[in-house]
Backbone as XML, in Angstrom:
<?xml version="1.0"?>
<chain id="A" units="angstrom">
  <residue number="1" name="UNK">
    <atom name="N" x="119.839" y="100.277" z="32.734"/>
    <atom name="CA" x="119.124" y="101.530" z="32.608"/>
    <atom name="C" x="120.123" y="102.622" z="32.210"/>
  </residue>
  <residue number="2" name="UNK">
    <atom name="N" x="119.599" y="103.422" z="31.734"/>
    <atom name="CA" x="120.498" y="104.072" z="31.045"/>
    <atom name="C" x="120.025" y="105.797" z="31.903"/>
  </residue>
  <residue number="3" name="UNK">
    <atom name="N" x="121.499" y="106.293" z="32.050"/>
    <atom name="CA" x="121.756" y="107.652" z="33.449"/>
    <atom name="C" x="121.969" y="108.785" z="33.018"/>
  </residue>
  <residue number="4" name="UNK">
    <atom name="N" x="121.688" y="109.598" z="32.979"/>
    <atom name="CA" x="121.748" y="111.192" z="32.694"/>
    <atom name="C" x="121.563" y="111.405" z="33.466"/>
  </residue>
  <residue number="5" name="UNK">
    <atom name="N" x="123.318" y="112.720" z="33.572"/>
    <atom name="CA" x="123.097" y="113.676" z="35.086"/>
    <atom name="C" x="123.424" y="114.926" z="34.931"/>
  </residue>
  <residue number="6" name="UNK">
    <atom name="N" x="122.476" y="115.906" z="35.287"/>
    <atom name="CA" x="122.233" y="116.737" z="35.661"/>
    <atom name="C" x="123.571" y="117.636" z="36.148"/>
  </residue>
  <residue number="7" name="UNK">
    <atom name="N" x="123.493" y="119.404" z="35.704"/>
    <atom name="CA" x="124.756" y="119.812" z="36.489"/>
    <atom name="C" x="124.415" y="120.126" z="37.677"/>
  </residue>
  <residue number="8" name="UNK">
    <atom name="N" x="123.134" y="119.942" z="37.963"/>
    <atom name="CA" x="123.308" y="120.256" z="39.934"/>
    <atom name="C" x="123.382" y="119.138" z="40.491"/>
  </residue>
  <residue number="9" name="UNK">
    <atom name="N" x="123.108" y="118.266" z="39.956"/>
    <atom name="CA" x="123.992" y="116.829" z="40.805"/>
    <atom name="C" x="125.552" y="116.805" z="40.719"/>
  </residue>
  <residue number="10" name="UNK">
    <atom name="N" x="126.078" y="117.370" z="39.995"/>
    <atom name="CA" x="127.703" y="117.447" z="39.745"/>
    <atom name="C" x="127.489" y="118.397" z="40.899"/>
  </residue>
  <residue number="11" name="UNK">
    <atom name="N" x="126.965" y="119.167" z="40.792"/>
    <atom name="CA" x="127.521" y="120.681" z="41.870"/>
    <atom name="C" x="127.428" y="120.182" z="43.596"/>
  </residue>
  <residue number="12" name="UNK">
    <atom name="N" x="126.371" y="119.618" z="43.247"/>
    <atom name="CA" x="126.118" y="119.062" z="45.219"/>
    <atom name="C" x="126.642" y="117.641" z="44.863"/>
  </residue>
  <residue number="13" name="UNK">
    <atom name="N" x="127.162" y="116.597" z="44.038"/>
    <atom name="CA" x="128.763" y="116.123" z="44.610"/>
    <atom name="C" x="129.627" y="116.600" z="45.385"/>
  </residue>
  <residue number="14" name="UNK">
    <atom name="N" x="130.183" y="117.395" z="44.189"/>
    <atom name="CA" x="131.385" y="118.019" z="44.905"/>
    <atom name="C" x="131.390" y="118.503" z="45.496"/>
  </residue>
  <residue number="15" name="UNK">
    <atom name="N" x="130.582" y="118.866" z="46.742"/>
    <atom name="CA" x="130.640" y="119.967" z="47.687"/>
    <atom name="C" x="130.458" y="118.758" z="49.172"/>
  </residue>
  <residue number="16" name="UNK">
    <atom name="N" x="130.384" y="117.086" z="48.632"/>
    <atom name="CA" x="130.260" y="115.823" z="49.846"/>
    <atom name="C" x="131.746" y="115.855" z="49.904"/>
  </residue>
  <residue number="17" name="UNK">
    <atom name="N" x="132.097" y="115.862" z="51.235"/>
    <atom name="CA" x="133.635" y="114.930" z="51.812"/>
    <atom name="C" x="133.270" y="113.775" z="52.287"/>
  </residue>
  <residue number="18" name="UNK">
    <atom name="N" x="132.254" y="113.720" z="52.626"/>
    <atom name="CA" x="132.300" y="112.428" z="53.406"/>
    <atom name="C" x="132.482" y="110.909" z="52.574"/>
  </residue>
  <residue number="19" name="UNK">
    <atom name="N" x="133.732" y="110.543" z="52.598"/>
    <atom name="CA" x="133.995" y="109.033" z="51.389"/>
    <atom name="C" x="132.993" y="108.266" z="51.833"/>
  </residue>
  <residue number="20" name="UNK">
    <atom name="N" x="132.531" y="107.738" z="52.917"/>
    <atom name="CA" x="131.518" y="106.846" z="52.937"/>
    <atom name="C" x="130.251" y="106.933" z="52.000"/>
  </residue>
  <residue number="21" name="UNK">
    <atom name="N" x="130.062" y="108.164" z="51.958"/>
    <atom name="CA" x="128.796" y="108.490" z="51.564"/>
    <atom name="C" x="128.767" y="108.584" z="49.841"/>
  </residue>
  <residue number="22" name="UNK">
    <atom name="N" x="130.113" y="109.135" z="49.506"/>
    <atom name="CA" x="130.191" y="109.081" z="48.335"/>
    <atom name="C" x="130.194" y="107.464" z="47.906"/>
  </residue>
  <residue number="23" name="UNK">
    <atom name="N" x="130.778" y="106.802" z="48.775"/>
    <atom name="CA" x="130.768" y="105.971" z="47.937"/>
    <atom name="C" x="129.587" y="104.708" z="48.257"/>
  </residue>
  <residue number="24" name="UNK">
    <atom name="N" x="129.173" y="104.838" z="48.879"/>
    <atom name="CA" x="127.424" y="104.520" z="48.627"/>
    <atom name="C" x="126.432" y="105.199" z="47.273"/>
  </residue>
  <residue number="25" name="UNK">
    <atom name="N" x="126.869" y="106.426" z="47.133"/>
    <atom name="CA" x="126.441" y="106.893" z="46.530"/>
    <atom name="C" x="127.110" y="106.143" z="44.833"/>
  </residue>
  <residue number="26" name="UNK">
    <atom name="N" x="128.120" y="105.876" z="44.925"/>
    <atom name="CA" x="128.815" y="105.051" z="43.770"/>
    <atom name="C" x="128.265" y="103.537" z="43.924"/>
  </residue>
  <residue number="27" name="UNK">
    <atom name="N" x="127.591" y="102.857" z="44.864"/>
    <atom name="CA" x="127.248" y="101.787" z="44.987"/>
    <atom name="C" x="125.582" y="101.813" z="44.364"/>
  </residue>
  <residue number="28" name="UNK">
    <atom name="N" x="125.106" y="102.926" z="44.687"/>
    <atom name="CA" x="123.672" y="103.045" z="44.111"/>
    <atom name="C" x="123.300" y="103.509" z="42.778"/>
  </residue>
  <residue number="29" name="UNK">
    <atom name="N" x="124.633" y="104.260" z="42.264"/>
    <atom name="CA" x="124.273" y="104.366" z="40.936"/>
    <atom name="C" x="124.944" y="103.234" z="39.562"/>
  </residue>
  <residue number="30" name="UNK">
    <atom name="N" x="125.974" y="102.232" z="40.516"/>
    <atom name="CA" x="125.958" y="100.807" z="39.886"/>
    <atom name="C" x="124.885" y="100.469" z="39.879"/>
  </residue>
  <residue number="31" name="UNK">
    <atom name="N" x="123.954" y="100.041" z="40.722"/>
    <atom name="CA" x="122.647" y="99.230" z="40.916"/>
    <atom name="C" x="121.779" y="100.633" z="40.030"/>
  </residue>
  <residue number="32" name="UNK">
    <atom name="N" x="121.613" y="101.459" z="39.785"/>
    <atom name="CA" x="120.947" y="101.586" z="38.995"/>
    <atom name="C" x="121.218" y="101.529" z="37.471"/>
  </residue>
  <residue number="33" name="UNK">
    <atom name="N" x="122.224" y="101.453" z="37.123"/>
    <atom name="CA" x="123.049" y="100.923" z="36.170"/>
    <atom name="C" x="122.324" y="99.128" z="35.586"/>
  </residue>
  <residue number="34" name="UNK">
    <atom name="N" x="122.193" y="98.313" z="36.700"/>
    <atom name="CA" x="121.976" y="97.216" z="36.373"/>
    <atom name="C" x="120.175" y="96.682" z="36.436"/>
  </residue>
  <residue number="35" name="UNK">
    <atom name="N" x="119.467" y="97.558" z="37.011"/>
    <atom name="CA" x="118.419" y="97.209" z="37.091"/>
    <atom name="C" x="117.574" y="97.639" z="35.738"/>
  </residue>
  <residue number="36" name="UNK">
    <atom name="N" x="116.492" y="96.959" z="35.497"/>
    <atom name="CA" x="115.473" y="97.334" z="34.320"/>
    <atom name="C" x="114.547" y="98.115" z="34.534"/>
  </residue>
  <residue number="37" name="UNK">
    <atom name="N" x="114.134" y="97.945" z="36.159"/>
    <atom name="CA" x="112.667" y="99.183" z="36.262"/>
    <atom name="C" x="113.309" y="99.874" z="37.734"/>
  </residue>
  <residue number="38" name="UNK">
    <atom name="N" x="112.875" y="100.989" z="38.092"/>
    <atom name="CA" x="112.941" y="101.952" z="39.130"/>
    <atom name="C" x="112.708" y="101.499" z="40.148"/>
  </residue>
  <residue number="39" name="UNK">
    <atom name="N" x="111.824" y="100.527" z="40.070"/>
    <atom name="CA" x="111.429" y="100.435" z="41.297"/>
    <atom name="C" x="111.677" y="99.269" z="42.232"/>
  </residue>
  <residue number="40" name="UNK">
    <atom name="N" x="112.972" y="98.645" z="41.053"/>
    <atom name="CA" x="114.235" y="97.648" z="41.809"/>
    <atom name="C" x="114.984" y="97.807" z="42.342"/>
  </residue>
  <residue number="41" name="UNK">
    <atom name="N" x="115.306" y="99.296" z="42.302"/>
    <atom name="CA" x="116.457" y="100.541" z="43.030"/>
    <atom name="C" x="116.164" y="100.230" z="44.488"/>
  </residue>
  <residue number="42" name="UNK">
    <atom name="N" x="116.994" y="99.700" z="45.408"/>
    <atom name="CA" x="116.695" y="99.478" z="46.860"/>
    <atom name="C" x="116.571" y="101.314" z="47.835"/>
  </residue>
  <residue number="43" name="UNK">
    <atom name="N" x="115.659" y="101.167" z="48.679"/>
    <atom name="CA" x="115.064" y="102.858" z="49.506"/>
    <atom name="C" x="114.585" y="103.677" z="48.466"/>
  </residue>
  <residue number="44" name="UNK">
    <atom name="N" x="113.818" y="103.229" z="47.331"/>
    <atom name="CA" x="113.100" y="104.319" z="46.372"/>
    <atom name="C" x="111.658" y="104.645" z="46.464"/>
  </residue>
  <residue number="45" name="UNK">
    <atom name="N" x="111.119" y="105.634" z="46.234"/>
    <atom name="CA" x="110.438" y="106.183" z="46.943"/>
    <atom name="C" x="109.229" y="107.368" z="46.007"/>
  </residue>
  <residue number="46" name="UNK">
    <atom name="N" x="108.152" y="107.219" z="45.724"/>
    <atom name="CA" x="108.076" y="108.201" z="44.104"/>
    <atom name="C" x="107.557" y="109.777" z="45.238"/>
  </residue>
  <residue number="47" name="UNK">
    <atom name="N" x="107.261" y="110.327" z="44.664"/>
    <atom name="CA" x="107.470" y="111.642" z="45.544"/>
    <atom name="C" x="105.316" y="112.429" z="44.977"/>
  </residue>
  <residue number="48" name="UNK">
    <atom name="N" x="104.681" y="112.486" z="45.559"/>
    <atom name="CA" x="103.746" y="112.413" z="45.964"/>
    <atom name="C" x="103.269" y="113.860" z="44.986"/>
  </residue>
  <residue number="49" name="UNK">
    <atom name="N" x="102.050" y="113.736" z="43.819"/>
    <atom name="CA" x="102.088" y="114.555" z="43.257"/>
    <atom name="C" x="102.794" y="114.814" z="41.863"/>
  </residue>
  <residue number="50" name="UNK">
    <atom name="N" x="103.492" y="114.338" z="42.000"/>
    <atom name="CA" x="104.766" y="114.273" z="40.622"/>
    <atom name="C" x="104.604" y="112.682" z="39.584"/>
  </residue>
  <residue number="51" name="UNK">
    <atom name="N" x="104.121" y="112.959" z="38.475"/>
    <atom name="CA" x="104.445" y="111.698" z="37.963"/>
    <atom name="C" x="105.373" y="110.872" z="38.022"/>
  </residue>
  <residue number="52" name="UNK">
    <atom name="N" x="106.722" y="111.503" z="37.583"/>
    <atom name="CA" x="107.977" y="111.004" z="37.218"/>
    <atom name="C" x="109.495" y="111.037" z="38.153"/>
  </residue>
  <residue number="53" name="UNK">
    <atom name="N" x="108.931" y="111.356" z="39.375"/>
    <atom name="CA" x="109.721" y="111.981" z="40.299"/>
    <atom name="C" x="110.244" y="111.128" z="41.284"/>
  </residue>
  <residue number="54" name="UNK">
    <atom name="N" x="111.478" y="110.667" z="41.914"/>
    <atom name="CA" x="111.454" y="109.811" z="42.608"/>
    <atom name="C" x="112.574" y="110.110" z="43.857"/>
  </residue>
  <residue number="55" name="UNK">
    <atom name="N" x="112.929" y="109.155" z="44.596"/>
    <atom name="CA" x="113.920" y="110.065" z="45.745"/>
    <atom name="C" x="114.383" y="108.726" z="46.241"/>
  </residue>
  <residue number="56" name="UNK">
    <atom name="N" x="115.788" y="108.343" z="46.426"/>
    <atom name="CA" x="116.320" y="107.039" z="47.131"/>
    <atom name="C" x="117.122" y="107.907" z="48.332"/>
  </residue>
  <residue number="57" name="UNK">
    <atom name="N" x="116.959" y="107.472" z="49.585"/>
    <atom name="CA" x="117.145" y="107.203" z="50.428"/>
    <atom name="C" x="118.815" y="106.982" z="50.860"/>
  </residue>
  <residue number="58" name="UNK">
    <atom name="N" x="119.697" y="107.459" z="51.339"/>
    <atom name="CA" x="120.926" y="107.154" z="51.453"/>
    <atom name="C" x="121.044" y="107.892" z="52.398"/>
  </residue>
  <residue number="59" name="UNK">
    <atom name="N" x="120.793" y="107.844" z="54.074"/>
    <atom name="CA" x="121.120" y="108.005" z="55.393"/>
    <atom name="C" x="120.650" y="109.083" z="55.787"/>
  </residue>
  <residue number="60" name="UNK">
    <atom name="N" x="121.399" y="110.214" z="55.672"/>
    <atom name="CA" x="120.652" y="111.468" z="55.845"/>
    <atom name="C" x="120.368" y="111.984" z="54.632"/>
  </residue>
  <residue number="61" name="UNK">
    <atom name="N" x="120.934" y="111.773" z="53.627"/>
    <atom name="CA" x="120.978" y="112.544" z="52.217"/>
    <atom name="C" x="120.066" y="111.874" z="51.464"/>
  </residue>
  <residue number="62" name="UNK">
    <atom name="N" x="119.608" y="112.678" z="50.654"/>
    <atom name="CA" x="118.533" y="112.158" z="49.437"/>
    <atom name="C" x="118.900" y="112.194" z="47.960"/>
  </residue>
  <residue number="63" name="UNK">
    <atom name="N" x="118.568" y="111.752" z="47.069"/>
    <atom name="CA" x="119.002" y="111.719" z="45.654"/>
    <atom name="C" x="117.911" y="111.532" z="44.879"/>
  </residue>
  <residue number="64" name="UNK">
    <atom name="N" x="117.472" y="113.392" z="44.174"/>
    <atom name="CA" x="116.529" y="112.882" z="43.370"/>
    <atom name="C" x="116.645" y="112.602" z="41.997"/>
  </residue>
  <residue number="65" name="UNK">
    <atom name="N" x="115.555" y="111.463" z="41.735"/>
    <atom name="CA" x="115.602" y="110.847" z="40.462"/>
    <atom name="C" x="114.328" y="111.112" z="39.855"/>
  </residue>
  <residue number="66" name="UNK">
    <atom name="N" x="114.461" y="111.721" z="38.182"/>
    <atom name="CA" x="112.997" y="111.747" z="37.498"/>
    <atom name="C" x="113.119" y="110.421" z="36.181"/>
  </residue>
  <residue number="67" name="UNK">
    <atom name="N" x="112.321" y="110.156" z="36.238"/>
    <atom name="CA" x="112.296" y="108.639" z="35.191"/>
    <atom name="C" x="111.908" y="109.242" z="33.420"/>
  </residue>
  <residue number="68" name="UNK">
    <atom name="N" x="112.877" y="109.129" z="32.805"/>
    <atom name="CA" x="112.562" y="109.677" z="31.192"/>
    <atom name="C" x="111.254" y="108.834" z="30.745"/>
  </residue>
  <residue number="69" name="UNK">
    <atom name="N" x="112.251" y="107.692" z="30.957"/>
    <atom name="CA" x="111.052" y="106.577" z="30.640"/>
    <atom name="C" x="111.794" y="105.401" z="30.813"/>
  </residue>
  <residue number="70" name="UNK">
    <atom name="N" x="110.991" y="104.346" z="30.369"/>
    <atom name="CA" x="111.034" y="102.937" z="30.917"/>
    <atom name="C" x="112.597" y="102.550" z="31.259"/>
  </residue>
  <residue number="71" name="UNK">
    <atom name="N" x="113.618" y="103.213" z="30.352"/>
    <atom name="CA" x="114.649" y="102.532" z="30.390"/>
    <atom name="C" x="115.948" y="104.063" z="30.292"/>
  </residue>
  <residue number="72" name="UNK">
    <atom name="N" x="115.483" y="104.938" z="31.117"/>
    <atom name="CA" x="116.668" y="105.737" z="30.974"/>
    <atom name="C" x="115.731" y="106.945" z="32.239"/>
  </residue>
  <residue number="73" name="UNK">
    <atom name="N" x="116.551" y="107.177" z="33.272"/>
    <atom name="CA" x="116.860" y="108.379" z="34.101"/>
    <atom name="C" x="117.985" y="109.225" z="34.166"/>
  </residue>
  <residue number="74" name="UNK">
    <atom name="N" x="117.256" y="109.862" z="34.977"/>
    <atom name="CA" x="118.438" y="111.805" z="35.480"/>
    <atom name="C" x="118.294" y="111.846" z="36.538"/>
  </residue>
  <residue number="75" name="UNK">
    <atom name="N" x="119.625" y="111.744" z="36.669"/>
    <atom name="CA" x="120.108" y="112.299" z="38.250"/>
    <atom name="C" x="119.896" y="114.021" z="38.674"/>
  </residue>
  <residue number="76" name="UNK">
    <atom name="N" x="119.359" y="114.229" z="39.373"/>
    <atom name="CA" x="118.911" y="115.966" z="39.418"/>
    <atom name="C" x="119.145" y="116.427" z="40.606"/>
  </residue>
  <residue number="77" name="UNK">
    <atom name="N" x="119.747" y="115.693" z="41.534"/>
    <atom name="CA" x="120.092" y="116.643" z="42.868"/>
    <atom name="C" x="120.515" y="115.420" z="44.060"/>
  </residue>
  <residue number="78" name="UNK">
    <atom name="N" x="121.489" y="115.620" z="44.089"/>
    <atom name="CA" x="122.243" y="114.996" z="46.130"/>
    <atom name="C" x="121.957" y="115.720" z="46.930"/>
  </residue>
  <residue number="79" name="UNK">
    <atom name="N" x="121.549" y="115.826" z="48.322"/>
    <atom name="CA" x="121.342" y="116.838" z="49.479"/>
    <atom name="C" x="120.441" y="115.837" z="50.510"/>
  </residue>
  <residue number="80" name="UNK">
    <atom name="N" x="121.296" y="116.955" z="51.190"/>
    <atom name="CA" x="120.896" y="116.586" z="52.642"/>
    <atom name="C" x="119.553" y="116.448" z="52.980"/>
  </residue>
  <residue number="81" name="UNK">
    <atom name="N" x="118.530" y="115.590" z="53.925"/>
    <atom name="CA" x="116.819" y="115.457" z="53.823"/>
    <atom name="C" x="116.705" y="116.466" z="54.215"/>
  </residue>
  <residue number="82" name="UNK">
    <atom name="N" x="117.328" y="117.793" z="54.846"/>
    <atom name="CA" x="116.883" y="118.942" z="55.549"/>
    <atom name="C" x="116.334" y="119.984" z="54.349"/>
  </residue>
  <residue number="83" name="UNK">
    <atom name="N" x="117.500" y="119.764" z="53.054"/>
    <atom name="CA" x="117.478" y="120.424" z="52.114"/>
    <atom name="C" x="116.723" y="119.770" z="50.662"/>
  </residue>
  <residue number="84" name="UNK">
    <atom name="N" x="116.764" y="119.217" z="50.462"/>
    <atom name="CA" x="116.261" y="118.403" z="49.186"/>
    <atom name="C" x="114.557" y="118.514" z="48.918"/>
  </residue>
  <residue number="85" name="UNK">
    <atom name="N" x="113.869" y="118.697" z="49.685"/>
    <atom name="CA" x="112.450" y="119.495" z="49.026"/>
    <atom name="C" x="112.461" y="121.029" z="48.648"/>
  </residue>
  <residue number="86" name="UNK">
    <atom name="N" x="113.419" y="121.630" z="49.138"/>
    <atom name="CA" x="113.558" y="122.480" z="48.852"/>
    <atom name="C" x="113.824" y="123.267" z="47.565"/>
  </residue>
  <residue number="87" name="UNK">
    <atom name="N" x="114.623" y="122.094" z="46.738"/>
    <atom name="CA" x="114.694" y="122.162" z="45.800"/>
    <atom name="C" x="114.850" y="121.321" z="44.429"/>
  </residue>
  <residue number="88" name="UNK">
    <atom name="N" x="114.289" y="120.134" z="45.191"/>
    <atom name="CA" x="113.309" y="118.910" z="44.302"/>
    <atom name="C" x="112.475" y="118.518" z="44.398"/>
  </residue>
  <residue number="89" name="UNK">
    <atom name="N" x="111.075" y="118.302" z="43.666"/>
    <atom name="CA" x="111.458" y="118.262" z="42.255"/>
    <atom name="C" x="111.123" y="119.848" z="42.097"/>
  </residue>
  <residue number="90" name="UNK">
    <atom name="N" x="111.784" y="120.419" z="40.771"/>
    <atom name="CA" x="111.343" y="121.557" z="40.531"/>
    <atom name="C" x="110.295" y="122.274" z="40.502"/>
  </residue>
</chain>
């Protein structure tokens, strides 16, 4: 699948210390790297209302994903579950 990301996913990167998390977060965007449909992505989740909108699951933090189409997404936001409706999807 093919990944486009977003500069507010760069921005709420860099603002994680926590290496574990980052690098889960590097483990999930291999696997989305290798899968063909979205909804092979392990803790994914489509977001209620939104066609194209989706949200995986990674402990406390969320990562939203909107689907271009069949074979290419965007990464659009890392954050915490406290924060992440707040300001996904747009």
């Amino acid at each position: 699948m093919i990944i486009r990301i977003e500069r507010y996913f760069d921005k709420d990167v860099s603002k994680i210390r926590n290496k574990k998390l980052l690098q889960e977060l590097r483990n999930i965007i291999s696997v989305i790297e290798d899968v063909d449909f979205i909804h092979e992505i392990p803790h994914t989740k489509k977001i209620e209302g939104y066609k194209s909108y989706y949200r995986v699951k990674l402990g406390d933090y969320r990562l939203g994903i909107e689907k271009v189409s069949n074979q290419e997404v965007k990464l659009i936001r890392f954050l915490h579950r406290k924060e992440i409706y707040r300001y996904f999807p747009r």
